[in-house]
Wavefront OBJ file of the C-alpha trace (Angstrom):
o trace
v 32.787 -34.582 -18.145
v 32.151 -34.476 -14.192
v 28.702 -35.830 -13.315
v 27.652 -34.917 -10.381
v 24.727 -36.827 -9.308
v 21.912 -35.547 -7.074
v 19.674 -38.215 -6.173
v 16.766 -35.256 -5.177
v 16.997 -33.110 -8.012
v 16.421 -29.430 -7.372
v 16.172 -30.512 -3.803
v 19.989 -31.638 -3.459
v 20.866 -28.110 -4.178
v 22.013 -25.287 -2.051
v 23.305 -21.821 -2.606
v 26.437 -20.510 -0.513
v 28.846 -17.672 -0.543
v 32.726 -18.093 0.230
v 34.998 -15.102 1.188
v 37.996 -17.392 0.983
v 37.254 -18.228 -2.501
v 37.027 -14.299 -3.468
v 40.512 -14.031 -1.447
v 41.868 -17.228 -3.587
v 40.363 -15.676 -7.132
v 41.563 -12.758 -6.396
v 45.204 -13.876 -5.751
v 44.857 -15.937 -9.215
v 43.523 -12.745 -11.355
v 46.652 -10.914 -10.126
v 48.266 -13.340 -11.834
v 46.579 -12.764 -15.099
v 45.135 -9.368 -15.370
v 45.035 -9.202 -18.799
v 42.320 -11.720 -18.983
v 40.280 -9.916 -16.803
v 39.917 -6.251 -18.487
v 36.732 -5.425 -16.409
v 38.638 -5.694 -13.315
v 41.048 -2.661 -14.301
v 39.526 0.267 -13.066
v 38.721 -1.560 -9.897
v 42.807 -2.741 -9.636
v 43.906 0.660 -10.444
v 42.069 2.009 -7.314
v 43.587 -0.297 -5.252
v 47.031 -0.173 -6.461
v 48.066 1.151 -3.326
v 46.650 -1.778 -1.297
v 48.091 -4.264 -3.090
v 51.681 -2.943 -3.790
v 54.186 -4.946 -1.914
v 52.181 -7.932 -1.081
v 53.923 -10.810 -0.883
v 51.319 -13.371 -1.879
v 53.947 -16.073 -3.578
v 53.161 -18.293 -0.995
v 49.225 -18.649 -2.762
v 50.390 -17.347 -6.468
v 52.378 -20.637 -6.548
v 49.396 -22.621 -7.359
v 48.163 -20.311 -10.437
v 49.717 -21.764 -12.948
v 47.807 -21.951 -16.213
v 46.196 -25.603 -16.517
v 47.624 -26.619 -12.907
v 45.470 -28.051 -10.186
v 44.919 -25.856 -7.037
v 44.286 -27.324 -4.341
v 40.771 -27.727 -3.030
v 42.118 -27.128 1.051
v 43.292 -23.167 -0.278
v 39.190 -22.610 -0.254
v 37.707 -25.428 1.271
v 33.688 -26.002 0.272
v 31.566 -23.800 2.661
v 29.716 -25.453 5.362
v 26.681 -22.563 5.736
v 25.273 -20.174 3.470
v 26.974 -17.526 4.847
v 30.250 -18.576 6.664
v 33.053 -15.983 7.587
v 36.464 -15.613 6.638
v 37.635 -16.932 9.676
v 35.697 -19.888 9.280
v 37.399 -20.583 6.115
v 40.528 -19.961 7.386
v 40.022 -22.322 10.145
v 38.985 -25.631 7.581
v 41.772 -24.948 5.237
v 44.571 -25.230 8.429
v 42.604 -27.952 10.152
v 42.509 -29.857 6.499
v 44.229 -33.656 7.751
v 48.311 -34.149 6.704
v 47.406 -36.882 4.354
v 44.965 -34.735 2.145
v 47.230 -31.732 2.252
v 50.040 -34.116 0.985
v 47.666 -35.794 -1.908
v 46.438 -32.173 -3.231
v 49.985 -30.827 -3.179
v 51.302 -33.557 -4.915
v 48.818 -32.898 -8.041
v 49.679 -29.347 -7.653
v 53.193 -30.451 -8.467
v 52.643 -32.955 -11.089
v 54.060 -31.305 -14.511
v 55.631 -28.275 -12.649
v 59.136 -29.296 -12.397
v 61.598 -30.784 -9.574
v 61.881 -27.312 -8.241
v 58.765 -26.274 -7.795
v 57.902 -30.107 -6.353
v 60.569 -29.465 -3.796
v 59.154 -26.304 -2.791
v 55.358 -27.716 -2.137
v 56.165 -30.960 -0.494
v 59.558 -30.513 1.429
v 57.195 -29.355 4.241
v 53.599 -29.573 3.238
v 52.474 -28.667 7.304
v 54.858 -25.643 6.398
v 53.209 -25.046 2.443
v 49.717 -24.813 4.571
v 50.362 -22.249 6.930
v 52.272 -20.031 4.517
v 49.439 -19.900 2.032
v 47.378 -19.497 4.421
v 49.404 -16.453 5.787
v 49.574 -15.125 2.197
v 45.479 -15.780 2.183
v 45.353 -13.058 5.536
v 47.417 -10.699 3.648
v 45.019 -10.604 0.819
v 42.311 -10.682 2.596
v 43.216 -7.833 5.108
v 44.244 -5.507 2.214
v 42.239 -5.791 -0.505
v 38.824 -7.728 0.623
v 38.120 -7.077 3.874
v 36.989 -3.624 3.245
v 34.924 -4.129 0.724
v 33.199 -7.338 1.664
v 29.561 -5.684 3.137
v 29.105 -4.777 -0.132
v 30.503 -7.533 -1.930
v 28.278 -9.783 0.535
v 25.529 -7.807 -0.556
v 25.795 -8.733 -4.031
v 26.588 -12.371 -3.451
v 23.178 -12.446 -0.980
v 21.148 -10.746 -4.528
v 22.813 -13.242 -7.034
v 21.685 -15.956 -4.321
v 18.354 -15.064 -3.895
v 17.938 -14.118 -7.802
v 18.782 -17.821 -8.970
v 16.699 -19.750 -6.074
v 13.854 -17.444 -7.079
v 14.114 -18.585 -10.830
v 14.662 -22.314 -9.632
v 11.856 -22.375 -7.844
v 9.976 -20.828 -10.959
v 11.518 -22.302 -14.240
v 13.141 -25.623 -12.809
v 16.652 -26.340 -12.076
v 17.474 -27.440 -16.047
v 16.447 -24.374 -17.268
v 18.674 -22.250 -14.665
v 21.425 -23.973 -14.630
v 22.909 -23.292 -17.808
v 22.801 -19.431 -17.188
v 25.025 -19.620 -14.595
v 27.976 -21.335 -17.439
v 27.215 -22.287 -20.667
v 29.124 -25.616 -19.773
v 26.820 -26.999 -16.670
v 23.710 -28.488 -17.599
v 20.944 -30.604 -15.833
v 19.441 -33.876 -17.026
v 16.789 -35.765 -14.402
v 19.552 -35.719 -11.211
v 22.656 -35.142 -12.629
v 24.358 -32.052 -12.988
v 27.043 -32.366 -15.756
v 29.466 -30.100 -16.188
v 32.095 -30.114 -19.574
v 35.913 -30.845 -18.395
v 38.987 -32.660 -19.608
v 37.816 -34.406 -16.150
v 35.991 -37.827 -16.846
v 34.321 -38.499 -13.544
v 31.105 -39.226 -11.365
v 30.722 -37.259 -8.025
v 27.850 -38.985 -5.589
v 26.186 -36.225 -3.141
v 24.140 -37.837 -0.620
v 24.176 -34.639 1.178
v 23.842 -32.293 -1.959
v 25.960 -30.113 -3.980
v 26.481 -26.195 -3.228
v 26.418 -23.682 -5.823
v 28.521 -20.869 -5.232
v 28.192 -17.323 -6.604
v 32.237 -16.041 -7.604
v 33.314 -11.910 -7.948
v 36.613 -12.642 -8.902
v 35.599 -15.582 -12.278
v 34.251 -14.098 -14.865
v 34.814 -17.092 -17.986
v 35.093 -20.284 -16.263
v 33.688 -22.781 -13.417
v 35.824 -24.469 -10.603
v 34.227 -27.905 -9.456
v 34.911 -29.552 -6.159
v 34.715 -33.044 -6.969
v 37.352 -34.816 -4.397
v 35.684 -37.097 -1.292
v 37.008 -34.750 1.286
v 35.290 -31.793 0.460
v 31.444 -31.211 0.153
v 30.883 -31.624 -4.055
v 30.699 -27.652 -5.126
v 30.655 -25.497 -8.543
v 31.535 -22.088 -8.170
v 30.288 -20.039 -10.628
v 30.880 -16.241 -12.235
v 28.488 -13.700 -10.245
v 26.513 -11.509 -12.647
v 27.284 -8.401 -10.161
v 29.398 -7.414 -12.342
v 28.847 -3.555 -11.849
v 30.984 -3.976 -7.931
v 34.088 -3.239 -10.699
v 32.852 -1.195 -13.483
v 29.440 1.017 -13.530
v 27.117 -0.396 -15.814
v 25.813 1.587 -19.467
v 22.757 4.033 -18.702
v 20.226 4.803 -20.904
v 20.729 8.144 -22.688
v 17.235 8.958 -21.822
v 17.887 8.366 -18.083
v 20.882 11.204 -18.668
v 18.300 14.154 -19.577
v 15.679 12.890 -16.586
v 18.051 12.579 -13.517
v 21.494 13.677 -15.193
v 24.739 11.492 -15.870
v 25.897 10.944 -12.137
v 22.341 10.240 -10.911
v 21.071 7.820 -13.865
v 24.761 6.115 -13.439
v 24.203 5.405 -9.864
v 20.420 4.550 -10.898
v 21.869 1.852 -12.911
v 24.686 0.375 -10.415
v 21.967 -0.202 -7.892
v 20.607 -3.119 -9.598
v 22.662 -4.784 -6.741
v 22.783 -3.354 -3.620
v 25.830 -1.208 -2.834
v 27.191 0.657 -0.122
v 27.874 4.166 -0.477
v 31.657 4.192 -1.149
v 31.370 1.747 -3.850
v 28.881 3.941 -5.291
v 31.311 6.615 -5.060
v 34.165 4.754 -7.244
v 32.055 3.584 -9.611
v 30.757 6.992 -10.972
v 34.074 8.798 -9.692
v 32.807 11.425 -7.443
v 33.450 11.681 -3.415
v 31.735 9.653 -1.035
v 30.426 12.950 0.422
v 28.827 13.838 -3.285
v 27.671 10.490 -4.080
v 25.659 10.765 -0.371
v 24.080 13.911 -1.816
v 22.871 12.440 -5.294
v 22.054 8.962 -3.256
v 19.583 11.202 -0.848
v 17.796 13.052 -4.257
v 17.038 9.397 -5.098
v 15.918 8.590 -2.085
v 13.647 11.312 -1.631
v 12.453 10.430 -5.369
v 10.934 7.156 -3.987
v 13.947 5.653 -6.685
v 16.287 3.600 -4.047
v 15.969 2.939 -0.286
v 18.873 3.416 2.073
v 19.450 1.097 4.989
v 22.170 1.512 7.908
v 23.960 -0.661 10.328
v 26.499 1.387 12.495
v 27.705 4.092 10.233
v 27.588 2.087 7.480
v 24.804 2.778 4.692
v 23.683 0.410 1.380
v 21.345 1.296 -1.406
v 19.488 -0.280 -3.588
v 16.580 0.460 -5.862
v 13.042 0.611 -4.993
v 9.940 -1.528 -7.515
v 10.034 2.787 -8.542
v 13.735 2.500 -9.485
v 13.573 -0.942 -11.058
v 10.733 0.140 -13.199
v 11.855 3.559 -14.170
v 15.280 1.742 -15.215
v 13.304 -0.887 -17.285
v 11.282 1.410 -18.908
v 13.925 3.670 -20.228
v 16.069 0.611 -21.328
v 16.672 0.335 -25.159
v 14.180 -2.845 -26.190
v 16.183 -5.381 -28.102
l 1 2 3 4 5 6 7 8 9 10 11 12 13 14 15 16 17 18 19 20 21 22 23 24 25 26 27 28 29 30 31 32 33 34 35 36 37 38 39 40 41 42 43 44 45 46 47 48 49 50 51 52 53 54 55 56 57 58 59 60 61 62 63 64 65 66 67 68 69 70 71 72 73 74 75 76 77 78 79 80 81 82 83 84 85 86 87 88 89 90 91 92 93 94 95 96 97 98 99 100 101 102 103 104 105 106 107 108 109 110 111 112 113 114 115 116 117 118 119 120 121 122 123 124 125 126 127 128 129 130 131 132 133 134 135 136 137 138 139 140 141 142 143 144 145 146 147 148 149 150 151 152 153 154 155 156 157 158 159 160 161 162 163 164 165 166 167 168 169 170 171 172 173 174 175 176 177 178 179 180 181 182 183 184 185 186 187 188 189 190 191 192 193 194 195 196 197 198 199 200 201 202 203 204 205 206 207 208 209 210 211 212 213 214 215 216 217 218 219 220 221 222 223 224 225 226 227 228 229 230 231 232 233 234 235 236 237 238 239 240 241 242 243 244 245 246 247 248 249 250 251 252 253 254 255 256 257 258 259 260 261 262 263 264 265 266 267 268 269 270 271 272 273 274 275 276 277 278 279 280 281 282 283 284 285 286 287 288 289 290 291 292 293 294 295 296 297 298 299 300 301 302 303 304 305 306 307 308 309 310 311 312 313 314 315 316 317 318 319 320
């Protein structure tokens, strides 16, 4: 069990995004696919990104039941920091605690693959971190305004519901193992251990986990849970209500339903597989429907629905 104890309760909490971590996830889901069937379509449209990487530099730490080490995506400092800025704390992260974390990488993993990870661990750091670009450049990078987007909803969602039901009654939704009693956060692990945080503990939002939590419990790094995002629909289009289907038709009441989170127009496009030039067309019926604003920044546009949309969509929902 990790214990991670607040001191301030609900107070000693913060909400944060991390594009490194997406990169990281990422790199470890394309390692096991097969866990991940949601992701599919999503992977399938990007084949052509990702063929050819050479991302062994990173995929070295995926090992099923292996510890990866906590300077790959080191705890974000802001709510908001860039990729850069991640980049830049995981190759200023000090020789000694690059050393420690590779050396419980290693543990279990064989004399080969010990060799490998702490011949040069100055060496190790840069080349992950080089494998972290590549990733990054080709698959994320594109797609992070409306991946943002999402994170920024899931944020503002779950601080909204704190601040109205009460950090125990949250916190559980986020992973059936995390829990809050008084000012500790527990959360279920073969880890037995208590983290202090004088300075409070970040939750953080995750695209790329969908059935697990990673904890950042180690004295270097600012204590952290990241958590599995409930945007789910950035990868696969959400069901529709039938009834939606005879109001707006199938590729309107699909894109009716994706815009629960915001999206940008292209995503929008993949996710009810028509062109970005059609999906504009449907998107601007919407709009003039009073269903979903649009809002642009340079020639890039994101959607999302309007109290119209969100109540149409709720009212043509099947009741449980």
């Amino acid at each position: 069990m990790i214990r991670y104890r607040l001191g301030a309760g609900a107070a000693g909490v913060r909400w944060a995004m991390s594009p490194i971590h997406e990169v990281v996830s990422l790199a470890r889901l394309l390692t096991e696919p097969q866990r991940h069937p949601m992701f599919h379509p999503w992977l399938r449209r990007r084949r052509h990104r990702l063929s050819g990487l050479d991302l062994s530099a990173l995929t070295v730490f995926m090992a099923d039941g292996a510890y990866r080490p906590d300077f790959l995506d080191p705890s974000p400092m802001s709510s908001e920091p860039t990729f850069d800025e991640g980049i830049d704390a995981l190759l200023s992260t000090p020789a000694d605690q690059v050393y420690a974390e590779l050396a419980d990488a290693a543990a279990g993993r064989g004399a080969e693959t010990g060799r490998r990870l702490l011949g040069d661990p100055a060496r190790t750091r840069v080349e992950a971190a080089d494998a972290v670009r590549r990733l990054w450049k080709a698959a994320v990078e594109p797609e992070w305004p409306s991946m943002r987007q999402a994170l920024r909803a899931e944020m503002l969602d779950r601080a909204l519901q704190v601040n109205r039901e009460g950090l125990r009654t949250v916190l559980p939704r986020l992973h059936h193992s995390a829990a809050c009693e008084g000012d500790t956060i527990t959360v279920e692990s073969a880890v037995d251990i208590d983290v202090d945080c004088p300075e409070g503990l970040i939750l953080i939002p995750s695209l790329f986990i969908t059935d697990r939590v990673q904890c950042t419990t180690s004295d270097h790094w600012a204590p952290a849970i990241y958590y599995p995002a409930s945007g789910r629909y950035l990868w696969a289009a959400p069901p529709t209500p039938r009834s939606l289907d005879r109001l707006l038709g199938t590729t309107r009441s699909k894109i009716l339903a994706a815009l629960t989170t915001p999206l940008q127009t292209t995503v929008v496009a993949g996710l009810v597989s028509v062109t970005a030039p059609t999906a504009s067309e449907h998107l601007a019926i919407l709009r003039d429907a009073g269903l979903i604003d649009s809002t642009r920044a340079g020639r890039t546009a994101t959607h999302e629905l309007t109290a119209a949309g969100r109540a149409l969509l709720e009212a043509a929902s099947p009741r449980p």
